[in-house]
N, CA, C and O atoms as a Maestro MAE file, in Angstrom:
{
 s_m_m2io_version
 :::
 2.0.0
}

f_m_ct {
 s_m_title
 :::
 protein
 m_atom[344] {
  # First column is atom index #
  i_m_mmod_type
  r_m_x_coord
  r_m_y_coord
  r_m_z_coord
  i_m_residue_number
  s_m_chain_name
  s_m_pdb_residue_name
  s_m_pdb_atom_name
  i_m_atomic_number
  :::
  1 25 0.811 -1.194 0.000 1 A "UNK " " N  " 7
  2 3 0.000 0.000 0.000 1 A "UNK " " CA " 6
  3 2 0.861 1.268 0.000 1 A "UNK " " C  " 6
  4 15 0.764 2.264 -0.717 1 A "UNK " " O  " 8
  5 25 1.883 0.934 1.157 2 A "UNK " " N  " 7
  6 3 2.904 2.445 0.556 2 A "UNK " " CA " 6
  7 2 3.288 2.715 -0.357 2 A "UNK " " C  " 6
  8 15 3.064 3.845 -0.790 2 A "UNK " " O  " 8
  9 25 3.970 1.894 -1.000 3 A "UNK " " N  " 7
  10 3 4.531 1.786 -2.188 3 A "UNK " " CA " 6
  11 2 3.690 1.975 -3.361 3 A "UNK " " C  " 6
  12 15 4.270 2.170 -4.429 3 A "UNK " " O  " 8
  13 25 2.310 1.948 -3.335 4 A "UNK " " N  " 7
  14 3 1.488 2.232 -4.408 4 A "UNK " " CA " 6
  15 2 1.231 3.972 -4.425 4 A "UNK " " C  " 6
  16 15 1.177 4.723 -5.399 4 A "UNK " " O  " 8
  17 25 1.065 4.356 -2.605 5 A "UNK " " N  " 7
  18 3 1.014 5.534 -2.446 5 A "UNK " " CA " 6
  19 2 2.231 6.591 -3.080 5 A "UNK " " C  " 6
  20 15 2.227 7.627 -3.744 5 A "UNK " " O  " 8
  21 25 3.025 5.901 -2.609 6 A "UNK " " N  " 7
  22 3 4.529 6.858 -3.079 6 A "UNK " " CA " 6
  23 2 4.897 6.677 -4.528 6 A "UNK " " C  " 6
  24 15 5.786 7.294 -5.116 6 A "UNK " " O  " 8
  25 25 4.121 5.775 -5.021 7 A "UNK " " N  " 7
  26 3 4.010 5.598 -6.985 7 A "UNK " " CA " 6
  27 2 5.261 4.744 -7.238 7 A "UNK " " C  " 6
  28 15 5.824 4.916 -8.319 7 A "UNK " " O  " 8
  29 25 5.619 4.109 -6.630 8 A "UNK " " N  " 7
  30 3 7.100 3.181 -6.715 8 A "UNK " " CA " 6
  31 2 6.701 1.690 -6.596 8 A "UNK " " C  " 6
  32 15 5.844 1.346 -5.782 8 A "UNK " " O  " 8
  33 25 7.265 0.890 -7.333 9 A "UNK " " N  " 7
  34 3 7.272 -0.589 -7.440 9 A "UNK " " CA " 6
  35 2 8.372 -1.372 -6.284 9 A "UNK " " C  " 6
  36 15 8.579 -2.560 -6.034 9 A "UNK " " O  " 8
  37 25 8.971 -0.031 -5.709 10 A "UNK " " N  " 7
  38 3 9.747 -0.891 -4.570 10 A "UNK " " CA " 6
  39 2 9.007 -1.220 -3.891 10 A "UNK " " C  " 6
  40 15 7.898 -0.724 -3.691 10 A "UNK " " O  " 8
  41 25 9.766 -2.645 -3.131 11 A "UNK " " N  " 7
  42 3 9.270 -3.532 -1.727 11 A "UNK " " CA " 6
  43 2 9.607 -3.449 -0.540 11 A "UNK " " C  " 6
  44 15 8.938 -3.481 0.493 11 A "UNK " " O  " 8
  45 25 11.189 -3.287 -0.814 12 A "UNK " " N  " 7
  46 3 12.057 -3.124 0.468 12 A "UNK " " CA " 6
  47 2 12.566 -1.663 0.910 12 A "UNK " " C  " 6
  48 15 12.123 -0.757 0.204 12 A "UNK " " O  " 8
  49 25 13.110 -1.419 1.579 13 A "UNK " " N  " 7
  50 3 13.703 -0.175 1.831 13 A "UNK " " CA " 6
  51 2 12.643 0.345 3.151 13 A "UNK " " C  " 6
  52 15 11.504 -0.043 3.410 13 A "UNK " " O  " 8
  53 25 13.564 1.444 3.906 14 A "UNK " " N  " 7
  54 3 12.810 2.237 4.799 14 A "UNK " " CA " 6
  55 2 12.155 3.436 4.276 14 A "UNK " " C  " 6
  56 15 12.878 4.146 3.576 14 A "UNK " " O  " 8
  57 25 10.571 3.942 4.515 15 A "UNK " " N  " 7
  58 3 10.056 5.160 4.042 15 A "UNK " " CA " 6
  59 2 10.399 6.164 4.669 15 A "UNK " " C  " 6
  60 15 10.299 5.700 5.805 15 A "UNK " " O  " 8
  61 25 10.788 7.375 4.837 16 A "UNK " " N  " 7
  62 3 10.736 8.883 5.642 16 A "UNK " " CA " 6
  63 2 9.627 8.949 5.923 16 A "UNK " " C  " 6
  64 15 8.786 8.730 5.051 16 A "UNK " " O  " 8
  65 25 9.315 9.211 6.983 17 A "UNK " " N  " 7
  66 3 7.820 10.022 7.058 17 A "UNK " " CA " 6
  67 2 7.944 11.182 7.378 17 A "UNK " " C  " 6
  68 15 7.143 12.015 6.956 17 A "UNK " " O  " 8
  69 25 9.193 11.598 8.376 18 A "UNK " " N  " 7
  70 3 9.443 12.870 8.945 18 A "UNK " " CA " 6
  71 2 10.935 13.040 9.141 18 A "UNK " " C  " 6
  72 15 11.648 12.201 9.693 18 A "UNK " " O  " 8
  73 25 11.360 14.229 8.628 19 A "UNK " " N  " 7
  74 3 12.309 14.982 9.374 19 A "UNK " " CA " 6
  75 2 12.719 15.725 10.240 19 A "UNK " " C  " 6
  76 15 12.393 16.877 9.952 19 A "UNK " " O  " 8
  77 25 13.526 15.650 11.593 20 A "UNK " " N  " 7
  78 3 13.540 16.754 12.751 20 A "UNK " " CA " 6
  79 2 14.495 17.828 12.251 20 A "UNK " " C  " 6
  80 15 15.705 17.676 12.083 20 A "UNK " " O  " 8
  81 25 13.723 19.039 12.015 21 A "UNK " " N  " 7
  82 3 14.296 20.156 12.013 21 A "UNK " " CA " 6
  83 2 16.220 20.165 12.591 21 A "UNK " " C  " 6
  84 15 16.338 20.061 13.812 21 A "UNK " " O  " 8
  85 25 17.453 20.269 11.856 22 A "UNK " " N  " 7
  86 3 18.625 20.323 12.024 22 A "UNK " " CA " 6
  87 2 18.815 19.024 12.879 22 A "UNK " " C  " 6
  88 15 19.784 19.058 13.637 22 A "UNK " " O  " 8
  89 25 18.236 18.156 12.885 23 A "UNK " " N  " 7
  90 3 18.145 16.386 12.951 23 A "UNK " " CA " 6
  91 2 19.563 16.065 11.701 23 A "UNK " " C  " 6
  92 15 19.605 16.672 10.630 23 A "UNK " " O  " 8
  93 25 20.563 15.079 12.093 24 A "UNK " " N  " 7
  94 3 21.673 14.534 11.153 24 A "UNK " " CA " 6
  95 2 20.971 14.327 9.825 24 A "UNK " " C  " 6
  96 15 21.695 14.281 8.831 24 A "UNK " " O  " 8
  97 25 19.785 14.207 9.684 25 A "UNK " " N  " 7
  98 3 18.756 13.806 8.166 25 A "UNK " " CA " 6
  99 2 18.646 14.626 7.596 25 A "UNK " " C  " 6
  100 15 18.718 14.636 6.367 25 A "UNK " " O  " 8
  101 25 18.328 16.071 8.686 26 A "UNK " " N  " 7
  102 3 17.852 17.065 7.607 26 A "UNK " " CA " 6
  103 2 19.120 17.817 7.051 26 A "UNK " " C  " 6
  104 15 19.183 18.211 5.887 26 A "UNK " " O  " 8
  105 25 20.319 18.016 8.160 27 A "UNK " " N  " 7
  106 3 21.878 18.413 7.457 27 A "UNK " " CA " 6
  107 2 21.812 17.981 6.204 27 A "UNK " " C  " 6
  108 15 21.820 18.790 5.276 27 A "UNK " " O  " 8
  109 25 21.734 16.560 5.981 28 A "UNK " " N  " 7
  110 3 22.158 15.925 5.322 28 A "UNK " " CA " 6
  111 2 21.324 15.772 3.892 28 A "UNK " " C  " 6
  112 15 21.842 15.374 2.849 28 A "UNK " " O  " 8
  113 25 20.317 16.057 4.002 29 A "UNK " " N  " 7
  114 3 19.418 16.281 3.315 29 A "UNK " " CA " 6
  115 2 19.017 15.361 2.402 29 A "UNK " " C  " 6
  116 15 19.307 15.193 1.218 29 A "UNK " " O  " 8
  117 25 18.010 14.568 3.460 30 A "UNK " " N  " 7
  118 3 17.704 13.336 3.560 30 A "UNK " " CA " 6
  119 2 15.614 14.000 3.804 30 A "UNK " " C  " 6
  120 15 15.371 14.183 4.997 30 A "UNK " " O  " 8
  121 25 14.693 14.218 3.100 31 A "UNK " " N  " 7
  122 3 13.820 14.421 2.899 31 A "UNK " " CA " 6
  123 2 12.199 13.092 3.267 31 A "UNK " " C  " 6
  124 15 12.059 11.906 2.969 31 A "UNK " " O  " 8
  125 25 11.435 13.917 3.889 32 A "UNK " " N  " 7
  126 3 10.039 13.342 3.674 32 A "UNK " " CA " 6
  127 2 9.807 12.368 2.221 32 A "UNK " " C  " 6
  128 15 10.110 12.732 1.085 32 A "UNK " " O  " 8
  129 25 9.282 11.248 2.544 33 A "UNK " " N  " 7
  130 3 8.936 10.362 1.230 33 A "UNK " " CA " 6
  131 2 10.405 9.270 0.660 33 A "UNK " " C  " 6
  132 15 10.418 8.122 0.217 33 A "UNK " " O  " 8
  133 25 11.516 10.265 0.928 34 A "UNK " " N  " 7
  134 3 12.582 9.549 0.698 34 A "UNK " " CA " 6
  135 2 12.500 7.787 1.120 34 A "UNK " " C  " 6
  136 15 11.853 7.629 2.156 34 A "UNK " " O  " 8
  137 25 12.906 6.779 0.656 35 A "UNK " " N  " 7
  138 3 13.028 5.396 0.680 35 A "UNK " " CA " 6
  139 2 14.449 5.195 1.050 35 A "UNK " " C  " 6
  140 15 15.307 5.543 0.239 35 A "UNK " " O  " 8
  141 25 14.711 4.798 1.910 36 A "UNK " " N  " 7
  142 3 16.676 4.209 2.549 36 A "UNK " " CA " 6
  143 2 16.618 2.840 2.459 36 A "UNK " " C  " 6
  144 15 16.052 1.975 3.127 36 A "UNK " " O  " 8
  145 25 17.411 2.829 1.368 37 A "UNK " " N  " 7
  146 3 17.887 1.655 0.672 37 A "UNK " " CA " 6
  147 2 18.777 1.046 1.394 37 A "UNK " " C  " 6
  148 15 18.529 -0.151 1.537 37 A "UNK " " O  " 8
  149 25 20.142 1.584 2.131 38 A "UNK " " N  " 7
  150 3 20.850 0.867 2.743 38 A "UNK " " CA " 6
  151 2 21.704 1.723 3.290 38 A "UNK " " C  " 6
  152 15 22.000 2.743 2.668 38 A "UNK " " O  " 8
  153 25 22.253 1.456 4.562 39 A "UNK " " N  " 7
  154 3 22.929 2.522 5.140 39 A "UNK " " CA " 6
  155 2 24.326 1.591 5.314 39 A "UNK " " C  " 6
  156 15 24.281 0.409 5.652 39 A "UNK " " O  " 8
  157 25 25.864 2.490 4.959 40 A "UNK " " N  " 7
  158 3 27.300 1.871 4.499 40 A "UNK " " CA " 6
  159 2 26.942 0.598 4.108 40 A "UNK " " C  " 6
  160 15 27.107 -0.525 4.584 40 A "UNK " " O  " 8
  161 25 26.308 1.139 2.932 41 A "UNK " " N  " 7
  162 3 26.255 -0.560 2.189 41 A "UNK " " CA " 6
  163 2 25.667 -1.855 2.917 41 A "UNK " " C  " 6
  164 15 25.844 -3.019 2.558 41 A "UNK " " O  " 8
  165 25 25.209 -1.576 3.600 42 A "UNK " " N  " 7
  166 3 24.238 -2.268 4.225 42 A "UNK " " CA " 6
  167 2 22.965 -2.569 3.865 42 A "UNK " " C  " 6
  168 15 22.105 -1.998 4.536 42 A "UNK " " O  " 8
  169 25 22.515 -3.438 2.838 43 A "UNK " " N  " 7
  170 3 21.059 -3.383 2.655 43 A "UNK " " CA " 6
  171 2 19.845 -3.078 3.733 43 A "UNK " " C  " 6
  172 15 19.724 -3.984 4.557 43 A "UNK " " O  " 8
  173 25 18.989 -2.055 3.877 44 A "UNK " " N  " 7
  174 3 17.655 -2.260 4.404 44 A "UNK " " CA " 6
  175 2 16.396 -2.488 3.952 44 A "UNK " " C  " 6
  176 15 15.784 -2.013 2.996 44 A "UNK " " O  " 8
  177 25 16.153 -3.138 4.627 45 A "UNK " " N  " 7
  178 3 14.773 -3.916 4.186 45 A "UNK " " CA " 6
  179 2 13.224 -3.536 4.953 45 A "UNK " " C  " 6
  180 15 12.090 -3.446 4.482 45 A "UNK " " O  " 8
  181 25 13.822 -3.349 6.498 46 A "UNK " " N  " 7
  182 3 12.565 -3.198 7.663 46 A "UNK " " CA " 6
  183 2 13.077 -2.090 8.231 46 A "UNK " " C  " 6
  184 15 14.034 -1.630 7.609 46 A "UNK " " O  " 8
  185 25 12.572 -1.156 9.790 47 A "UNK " " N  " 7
  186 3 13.196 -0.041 9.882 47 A "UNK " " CA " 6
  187 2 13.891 -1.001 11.461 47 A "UNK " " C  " 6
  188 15 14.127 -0.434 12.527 47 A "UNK " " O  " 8
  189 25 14.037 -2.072 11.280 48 A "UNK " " N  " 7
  190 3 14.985 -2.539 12.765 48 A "UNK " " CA " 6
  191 2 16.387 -2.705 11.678 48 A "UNK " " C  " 6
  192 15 17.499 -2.521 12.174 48 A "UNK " " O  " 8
  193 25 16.297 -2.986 10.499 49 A "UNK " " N  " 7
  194 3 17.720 -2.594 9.742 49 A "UNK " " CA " 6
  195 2 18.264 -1.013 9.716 49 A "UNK " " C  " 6
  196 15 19.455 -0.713 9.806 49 A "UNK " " O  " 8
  197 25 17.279 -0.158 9.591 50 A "UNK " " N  " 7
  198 3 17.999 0.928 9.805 50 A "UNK " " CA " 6
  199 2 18.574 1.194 11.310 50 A "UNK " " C  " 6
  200 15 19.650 1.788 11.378 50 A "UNK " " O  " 8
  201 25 18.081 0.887 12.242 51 A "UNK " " N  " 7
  202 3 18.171 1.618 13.504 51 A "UNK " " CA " 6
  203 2 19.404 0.400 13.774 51 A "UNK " " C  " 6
  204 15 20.235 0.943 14.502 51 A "UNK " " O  " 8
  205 25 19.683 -0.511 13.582 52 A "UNK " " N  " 7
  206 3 20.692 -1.843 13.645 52 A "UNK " " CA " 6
  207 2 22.349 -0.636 13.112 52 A "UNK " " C  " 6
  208 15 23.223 -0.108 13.800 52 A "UNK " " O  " 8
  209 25 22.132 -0.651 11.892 53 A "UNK " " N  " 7
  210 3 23.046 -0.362 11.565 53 A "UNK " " CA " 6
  211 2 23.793 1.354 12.100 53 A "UNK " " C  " 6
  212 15 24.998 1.584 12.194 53 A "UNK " " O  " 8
  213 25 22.398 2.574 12.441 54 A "UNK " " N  " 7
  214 3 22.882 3.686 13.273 54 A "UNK " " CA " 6
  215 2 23.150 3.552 14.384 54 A "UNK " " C  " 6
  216 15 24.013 4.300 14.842 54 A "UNK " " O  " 8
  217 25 22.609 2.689 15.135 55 A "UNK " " N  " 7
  218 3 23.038 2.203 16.257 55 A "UNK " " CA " 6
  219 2 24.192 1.621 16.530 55 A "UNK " " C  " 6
  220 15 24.528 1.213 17.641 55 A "UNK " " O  " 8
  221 25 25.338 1.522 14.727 56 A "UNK " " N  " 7
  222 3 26.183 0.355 15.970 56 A "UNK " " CA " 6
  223 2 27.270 1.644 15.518 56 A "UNK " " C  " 6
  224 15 28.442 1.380 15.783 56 A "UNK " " O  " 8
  225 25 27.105 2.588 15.068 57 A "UNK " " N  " 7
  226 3 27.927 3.968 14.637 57 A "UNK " " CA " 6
  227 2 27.693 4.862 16.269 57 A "UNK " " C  " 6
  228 15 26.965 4.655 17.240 57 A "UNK " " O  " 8
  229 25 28.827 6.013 15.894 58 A "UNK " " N  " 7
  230 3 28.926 6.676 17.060 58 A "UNK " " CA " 6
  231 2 29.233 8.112 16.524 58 A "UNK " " C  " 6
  232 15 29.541 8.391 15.365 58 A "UNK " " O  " 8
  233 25 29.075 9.092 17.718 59 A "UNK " " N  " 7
  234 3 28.740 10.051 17.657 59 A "UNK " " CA " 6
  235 2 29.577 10.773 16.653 59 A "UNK " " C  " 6
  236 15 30.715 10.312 16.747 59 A "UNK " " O  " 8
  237 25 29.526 11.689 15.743 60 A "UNK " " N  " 7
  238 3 30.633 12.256 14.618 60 A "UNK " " CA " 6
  239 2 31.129 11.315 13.391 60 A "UNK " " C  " 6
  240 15 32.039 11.612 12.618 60 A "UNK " " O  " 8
  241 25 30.268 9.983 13.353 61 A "UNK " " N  " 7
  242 3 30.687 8.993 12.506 61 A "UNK " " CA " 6
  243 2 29.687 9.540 11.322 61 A "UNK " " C  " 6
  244 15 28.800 10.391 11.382 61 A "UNK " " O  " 8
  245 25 30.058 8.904 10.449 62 A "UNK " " N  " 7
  246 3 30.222 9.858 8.775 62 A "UNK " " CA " 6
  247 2 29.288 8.316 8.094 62 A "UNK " " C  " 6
  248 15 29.979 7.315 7.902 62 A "UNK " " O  " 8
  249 25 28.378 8.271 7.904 63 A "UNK " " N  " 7
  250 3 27.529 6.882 6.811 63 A "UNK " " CA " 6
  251 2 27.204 7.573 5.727 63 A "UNK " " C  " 6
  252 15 26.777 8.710 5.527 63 A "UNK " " O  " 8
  253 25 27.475 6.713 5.101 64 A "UNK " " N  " 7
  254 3 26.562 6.856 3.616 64 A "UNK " " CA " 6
  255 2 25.029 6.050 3.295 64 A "UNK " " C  " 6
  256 15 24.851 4.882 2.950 64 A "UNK " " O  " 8
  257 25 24.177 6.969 3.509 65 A "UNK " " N  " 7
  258 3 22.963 6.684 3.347 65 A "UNK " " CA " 6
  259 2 22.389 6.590 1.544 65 A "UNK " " C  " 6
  260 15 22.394 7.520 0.737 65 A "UNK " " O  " 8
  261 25 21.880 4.990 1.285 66 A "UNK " " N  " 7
  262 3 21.519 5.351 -0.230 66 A "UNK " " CA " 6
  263 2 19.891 5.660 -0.218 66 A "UNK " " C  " 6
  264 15 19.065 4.899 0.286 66 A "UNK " " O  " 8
  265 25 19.642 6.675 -0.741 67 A "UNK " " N  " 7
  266 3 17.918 6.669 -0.919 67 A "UNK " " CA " 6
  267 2 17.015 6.331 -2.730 67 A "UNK " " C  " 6
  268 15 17.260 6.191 -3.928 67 A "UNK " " O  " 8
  269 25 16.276 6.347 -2.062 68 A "UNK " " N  " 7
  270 3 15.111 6.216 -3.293 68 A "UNK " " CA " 6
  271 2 14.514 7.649 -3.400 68 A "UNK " " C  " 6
  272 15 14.028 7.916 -2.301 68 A "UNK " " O  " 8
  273 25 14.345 8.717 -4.301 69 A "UNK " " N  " 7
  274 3 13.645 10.218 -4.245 69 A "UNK " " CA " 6
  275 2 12.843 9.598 -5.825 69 A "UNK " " C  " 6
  276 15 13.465 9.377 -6.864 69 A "UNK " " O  " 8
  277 25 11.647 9.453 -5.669 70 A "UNK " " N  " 7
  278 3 11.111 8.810 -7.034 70 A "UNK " " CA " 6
  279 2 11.505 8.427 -7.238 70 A "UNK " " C  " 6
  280 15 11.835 7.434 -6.589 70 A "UNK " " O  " 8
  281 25 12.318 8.919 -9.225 71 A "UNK " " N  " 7
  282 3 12.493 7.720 -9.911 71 A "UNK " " CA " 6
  283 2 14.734 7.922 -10.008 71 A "UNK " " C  " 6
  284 15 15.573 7.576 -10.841 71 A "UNK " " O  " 8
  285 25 14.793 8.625 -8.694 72 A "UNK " " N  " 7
  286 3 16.494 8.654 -8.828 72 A "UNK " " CA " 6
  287 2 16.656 8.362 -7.548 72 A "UNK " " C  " 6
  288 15 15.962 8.697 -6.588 72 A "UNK " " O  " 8
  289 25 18.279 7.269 -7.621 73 A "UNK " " N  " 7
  290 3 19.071 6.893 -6.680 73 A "UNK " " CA " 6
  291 2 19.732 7.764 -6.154 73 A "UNK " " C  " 6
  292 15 20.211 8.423 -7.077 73 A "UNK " " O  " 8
  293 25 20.139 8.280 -4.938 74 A "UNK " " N  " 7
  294 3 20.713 9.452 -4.707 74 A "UNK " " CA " 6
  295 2 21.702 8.405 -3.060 74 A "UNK " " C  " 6
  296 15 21.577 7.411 -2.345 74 A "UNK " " O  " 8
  297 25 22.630 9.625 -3.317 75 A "UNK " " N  " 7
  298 3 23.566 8.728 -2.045 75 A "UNK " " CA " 6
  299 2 24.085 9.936 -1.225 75 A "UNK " " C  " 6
  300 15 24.788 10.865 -1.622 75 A "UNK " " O  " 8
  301 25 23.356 9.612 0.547 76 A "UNK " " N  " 7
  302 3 23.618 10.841 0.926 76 A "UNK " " CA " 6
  303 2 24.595 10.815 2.101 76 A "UNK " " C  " 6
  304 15 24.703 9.677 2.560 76 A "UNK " " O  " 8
  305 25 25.403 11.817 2.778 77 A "UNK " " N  " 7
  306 3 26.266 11.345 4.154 77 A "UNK " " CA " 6
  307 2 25.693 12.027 5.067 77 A "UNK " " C  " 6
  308 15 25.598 13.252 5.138 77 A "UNK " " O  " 8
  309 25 25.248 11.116 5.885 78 A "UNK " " N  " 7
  310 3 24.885 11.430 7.470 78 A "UNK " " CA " 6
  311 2 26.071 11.477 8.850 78 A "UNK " " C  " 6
  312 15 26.488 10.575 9.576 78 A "UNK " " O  " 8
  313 25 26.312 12.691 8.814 79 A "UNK " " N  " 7
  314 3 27.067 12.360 10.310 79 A "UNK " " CA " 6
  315 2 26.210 12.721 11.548 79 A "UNK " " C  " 6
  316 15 25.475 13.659 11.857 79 A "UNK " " O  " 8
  317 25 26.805 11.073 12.366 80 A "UNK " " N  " 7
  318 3 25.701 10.909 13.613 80 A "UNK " " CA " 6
  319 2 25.890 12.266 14.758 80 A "UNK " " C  " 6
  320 15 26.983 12.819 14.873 80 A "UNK " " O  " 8
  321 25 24.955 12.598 15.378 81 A "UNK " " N  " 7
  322 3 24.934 13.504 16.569 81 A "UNK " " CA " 6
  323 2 24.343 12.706 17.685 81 A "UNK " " C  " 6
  324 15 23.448 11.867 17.789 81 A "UNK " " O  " 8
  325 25 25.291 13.366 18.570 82 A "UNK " " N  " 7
  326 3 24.653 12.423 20.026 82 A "UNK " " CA " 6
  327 2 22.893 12.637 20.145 82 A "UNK " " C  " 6
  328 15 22.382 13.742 19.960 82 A "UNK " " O  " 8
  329 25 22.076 11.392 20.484 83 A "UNK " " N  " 7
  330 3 20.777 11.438 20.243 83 A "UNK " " CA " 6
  331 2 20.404 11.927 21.810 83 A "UNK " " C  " 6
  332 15 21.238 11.797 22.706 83 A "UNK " " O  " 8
  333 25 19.314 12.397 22.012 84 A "UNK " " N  " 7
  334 3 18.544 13.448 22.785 84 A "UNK " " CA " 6
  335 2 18.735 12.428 24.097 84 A "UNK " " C  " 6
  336 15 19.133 11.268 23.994 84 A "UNK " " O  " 8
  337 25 18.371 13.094 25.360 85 A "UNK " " N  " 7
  338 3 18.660 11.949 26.380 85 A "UNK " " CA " 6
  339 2 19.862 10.385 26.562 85 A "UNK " " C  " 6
  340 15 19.824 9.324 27.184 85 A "UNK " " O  " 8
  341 25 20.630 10.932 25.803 86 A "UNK " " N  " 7
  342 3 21.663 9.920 25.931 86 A "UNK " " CA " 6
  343 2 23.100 10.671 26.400 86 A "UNK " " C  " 6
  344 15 24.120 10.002 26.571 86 A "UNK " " O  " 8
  :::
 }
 m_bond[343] {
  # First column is bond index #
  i_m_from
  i_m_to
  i_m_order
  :::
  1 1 2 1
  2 2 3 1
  3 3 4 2
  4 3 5 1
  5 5 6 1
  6 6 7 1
  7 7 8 2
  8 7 9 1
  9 9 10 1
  10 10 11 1
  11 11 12 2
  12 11 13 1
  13 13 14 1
  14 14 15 1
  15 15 16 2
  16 15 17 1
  17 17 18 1
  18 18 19 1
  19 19 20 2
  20 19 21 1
  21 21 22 1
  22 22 23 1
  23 23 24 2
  24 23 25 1
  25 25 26 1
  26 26 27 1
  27 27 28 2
  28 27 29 1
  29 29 30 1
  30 30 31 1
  31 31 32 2
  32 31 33 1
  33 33 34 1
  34 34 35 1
  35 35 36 2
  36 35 37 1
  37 37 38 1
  38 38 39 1
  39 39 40 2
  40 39 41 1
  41 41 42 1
  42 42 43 1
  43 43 44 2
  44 43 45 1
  45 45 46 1
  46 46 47 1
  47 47 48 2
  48 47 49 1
  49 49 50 1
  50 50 51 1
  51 51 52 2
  52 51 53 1
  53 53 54 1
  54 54 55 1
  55 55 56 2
  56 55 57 1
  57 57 58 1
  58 58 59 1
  59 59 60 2
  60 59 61 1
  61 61 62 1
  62 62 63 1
  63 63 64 2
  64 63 65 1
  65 65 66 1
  66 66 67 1
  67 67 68 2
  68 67 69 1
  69 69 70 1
  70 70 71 1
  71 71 72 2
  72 71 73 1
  73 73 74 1
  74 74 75 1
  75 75 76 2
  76 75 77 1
  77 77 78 1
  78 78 79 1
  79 79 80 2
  80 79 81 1
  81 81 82 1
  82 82 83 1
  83 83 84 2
  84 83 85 1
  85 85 86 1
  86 86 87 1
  87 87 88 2
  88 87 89 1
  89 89 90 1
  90 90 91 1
  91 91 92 2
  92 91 93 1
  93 93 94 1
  94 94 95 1
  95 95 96 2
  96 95 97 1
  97 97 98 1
  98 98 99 1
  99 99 100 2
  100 99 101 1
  101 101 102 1
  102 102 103 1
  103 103 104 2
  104 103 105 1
  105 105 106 1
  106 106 107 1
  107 107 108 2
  108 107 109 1
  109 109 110 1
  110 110 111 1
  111 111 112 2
  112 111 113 1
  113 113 114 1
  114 114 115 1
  115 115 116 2
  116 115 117 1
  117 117 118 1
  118 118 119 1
  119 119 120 2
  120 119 121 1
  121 121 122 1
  122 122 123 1
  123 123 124 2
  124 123 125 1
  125 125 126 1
  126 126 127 1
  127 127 128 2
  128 127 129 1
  129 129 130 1
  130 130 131 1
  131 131 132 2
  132 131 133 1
  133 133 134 1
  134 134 135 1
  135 135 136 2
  136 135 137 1
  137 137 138 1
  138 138 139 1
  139 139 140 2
  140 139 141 1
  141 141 142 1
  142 142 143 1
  143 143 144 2
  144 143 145 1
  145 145 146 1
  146 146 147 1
  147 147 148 2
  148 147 149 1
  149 149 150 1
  150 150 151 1
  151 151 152 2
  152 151 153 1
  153 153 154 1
  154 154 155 1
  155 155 156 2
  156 155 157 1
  157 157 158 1
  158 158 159 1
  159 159 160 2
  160 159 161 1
  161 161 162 1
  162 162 163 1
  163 163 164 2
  164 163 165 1
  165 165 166 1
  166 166 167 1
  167 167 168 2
  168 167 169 1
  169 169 170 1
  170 170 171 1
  171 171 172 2
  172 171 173 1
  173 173 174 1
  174 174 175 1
  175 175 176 2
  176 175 177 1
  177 177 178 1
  178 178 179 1
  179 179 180 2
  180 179 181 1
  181 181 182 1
  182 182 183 1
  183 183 184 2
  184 183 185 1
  185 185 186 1
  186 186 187 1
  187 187 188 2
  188 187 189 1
  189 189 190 1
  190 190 191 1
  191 191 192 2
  192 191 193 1
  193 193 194 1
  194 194 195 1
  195 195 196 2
  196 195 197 1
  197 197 198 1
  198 198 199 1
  199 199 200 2
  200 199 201 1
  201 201 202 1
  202 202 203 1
  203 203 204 2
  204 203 205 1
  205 205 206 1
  206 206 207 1
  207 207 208 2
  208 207 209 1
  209 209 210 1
  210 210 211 1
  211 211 212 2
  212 211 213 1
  213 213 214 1
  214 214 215 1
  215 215 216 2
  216 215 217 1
  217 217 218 1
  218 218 219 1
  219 219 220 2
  220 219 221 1
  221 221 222 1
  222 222 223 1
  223 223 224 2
  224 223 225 1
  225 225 226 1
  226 226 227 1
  227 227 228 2
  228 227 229 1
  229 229 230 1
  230 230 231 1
  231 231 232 2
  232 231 233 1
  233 233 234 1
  234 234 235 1
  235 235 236 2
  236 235 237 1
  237 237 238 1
  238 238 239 1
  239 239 240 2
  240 239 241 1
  241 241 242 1
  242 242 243 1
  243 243 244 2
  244 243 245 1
  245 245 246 1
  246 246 247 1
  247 247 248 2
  248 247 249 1
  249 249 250 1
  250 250 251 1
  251 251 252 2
  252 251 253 1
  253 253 254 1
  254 254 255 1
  255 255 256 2
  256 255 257 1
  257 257 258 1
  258 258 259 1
  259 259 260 2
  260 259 261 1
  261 261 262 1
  262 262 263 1
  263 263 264 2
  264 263 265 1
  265 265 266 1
  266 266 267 1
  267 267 268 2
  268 267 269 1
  269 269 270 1
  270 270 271 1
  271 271 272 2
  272 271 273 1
  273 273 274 1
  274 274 275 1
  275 275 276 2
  276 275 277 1
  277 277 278 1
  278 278 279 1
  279 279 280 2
  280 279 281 1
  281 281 282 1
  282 282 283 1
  283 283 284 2
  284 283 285 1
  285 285 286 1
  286 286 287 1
  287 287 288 2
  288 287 289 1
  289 289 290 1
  290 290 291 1
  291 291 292 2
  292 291 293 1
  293 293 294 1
  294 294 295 1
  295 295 296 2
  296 295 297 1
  297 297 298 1
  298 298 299 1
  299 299 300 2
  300 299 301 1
  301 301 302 1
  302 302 303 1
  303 303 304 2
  304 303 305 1
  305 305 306 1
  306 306 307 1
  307 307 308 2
  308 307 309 1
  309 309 310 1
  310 310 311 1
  311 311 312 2
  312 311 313 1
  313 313 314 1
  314 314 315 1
  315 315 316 2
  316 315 317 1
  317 317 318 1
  318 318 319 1
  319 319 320 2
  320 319 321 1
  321 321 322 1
  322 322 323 1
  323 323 324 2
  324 323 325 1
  325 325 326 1
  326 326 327 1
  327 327 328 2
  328 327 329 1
  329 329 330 1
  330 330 331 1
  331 331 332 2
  332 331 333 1
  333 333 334 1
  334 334 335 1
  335 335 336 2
  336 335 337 1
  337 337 338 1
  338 338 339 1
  339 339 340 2
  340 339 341 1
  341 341 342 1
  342 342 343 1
  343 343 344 2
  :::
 }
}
């Protein structure tokens, strides 16, 4: 059903739903609707693959996030910031 919504024949990957305002996503410019294909080459499939693989990175660490934006592959770098209450 997402995937029909967002007009894409992909299956796998994580959807955006939201970005936090100067959040490592939005630096990085990593957008609403966007699809994350795989983070350092890491395929994702579910969003416990995404949070697997930011989770095992640390604070000032540099990933390469690949996304889906429609119908272009785009490859973006996220560097991590210490997360809120930690």
């Amino acid at each position: 059903e997402i995937a029909k919504y967002l007009k894409t024949d992909k299956k796998d990957g994580v959807v955006v739903f939201s970005v936090e305002r100067n959040s490592a996503a939005d630096q990085a410019g990593i957008e609403p609707g966007d699809i994350v294909l795989a983070v350092n080459g890491e395929h994702v499939v579910k969003p416990d693959d995404f949070w697997v693989e930011i989770g095992d990175g640390t604070t000032g660490e540099k990933m390469k996030i690949d996304i889906l934006r429609g119908d272009d592959k785009l490859s973006k770098t996220l560097e991590l910031k210490q997360r809120k209450g930690r």
